[in-house]
N, C-alpha and C positions, 0 to 999 in steps of 0.2 A: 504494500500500500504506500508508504513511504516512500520506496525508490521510484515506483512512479510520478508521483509529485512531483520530487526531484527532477524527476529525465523529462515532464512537462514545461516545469521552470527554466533549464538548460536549454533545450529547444525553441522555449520563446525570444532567450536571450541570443542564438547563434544565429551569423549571417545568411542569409537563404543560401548564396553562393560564394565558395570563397576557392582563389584560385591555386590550380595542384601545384605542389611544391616540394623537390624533391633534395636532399642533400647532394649539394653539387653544384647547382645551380647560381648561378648568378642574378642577383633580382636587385629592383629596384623597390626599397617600400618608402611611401609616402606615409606621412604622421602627421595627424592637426595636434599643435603645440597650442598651452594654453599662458600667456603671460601677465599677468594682470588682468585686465579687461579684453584685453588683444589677445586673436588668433590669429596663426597663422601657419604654412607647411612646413617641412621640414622633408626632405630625402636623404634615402640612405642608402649608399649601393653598395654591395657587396658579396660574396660567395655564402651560399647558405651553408656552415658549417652542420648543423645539427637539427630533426627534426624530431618533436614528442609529441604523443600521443595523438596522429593523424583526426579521428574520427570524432575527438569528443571538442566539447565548448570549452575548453582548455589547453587548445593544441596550439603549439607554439612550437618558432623558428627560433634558430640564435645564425646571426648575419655578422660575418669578418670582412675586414677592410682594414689596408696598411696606410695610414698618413701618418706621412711625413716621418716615414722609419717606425712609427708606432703603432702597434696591433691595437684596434677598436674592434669590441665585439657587442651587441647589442641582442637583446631577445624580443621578440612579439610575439604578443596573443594575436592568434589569425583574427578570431572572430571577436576582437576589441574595438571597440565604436571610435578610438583614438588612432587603429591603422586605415586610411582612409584606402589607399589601392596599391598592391603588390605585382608586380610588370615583372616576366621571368625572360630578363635577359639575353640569356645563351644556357645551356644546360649540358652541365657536366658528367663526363663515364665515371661515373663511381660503381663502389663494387661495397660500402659501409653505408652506414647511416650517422653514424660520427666523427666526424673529419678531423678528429683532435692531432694529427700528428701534422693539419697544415700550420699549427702553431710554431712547430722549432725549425719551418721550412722559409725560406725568403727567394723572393727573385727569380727565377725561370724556372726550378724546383718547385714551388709552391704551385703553378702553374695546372690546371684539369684537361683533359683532354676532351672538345667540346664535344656535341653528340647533336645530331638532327632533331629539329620536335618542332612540333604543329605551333604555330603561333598564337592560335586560335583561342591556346588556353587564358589568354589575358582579357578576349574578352567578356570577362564579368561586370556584370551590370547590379549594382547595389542600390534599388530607389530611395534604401531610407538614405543611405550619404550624399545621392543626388537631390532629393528635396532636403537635407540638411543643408546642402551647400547654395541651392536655389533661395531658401529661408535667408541663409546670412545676406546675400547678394543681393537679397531685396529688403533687407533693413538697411543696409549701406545705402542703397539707391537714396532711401527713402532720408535717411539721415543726411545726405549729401543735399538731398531736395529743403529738407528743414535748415541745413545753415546756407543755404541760397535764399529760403526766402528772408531766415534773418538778415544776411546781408544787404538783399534789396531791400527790406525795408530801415534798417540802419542808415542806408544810401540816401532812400526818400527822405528822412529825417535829416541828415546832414543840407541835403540839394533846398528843404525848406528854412533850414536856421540860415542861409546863404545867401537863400530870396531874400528874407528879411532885413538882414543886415545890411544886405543893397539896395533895399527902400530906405533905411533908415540913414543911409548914408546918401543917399538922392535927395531925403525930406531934408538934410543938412545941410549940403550946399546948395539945397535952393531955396 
């Protein structure tokens, strides 16, 4: 009874579609960061070292990438409302599902040997992140429209203390 629930609640929470992802792989993930009041993207490219638990609403990547002589490695929940779209790169011949040994490896060593695959798989279409992002996009409009009209009418306000002052300075020299 219980576990039901549960596998109910899980299923409400994961993305309809999220795209395959295999160790190896070279992918591109986007992140809405959140800063203050402000949001914005963030990308992250890198070789998918590691993948857990494929199937469930907890299944996550861990993504490497060497800047600037330094290994950065990064984890994502697939089906996190904070990874916005994951783009698979190029896809590499692995033979593991743990690529822990590209850690002590640098420079043409560390290098996958690429492998043919459908493109196809990238395009996942997520509505709720698309009407999320249509949502923001039209509050900004809307906000851009609200200090436009403030500004016109700050404007009017200035254009009429201006008239004024130019009668009063006409009623003075005449």
């Amino acid at each position: 009874m219980s576990f039901d629930l549960i596998q109910k609640v899980n299923d409400a929470q994961k993305k309809r579609q999220v795209v395959d992802v295999h160790s190896g792989d070279t992918v591109r993930v986007t992140q809405r960061i959140k800063e203050g009041s402000k949001e914005r993207l963030q990308t992250f490219e890198g070789v998918v070292v590691r993948c857990d638990r494929k199937g469930s609403l907890t299944s996550r990547i861990t993504v490497r990438k060497v800047t600037s002589g330094v290994g950065v490695e990064k984890s994502y929940l697939l089906h996190s409302p904070l990874v916005e779209k994951i783009v698979v790169m190029k896809r590499g011949k692995v033979r593991r599902n743990n690529l822990s040994y590209l850690r002590a490896r640098a420079g043409k060593s560390a290098r996958l040997t690429g492998k043919e695959f459908d493109k196809s798989i990238n395009d996942v279409v997520d509505e709720k992140a698309e009407a999320e992002a249509e949502r923001i996009k039209a509050e900004k409009a809307a906000e851009a429209a609200e200090k436009e009209a403030a500004k016109a009418a700050e404007q009017a306000e200035l254009d009429k203390k201006a008239a004024e002052v130019e009668a009063a300075h006409a009623a003075n020299e005449g």
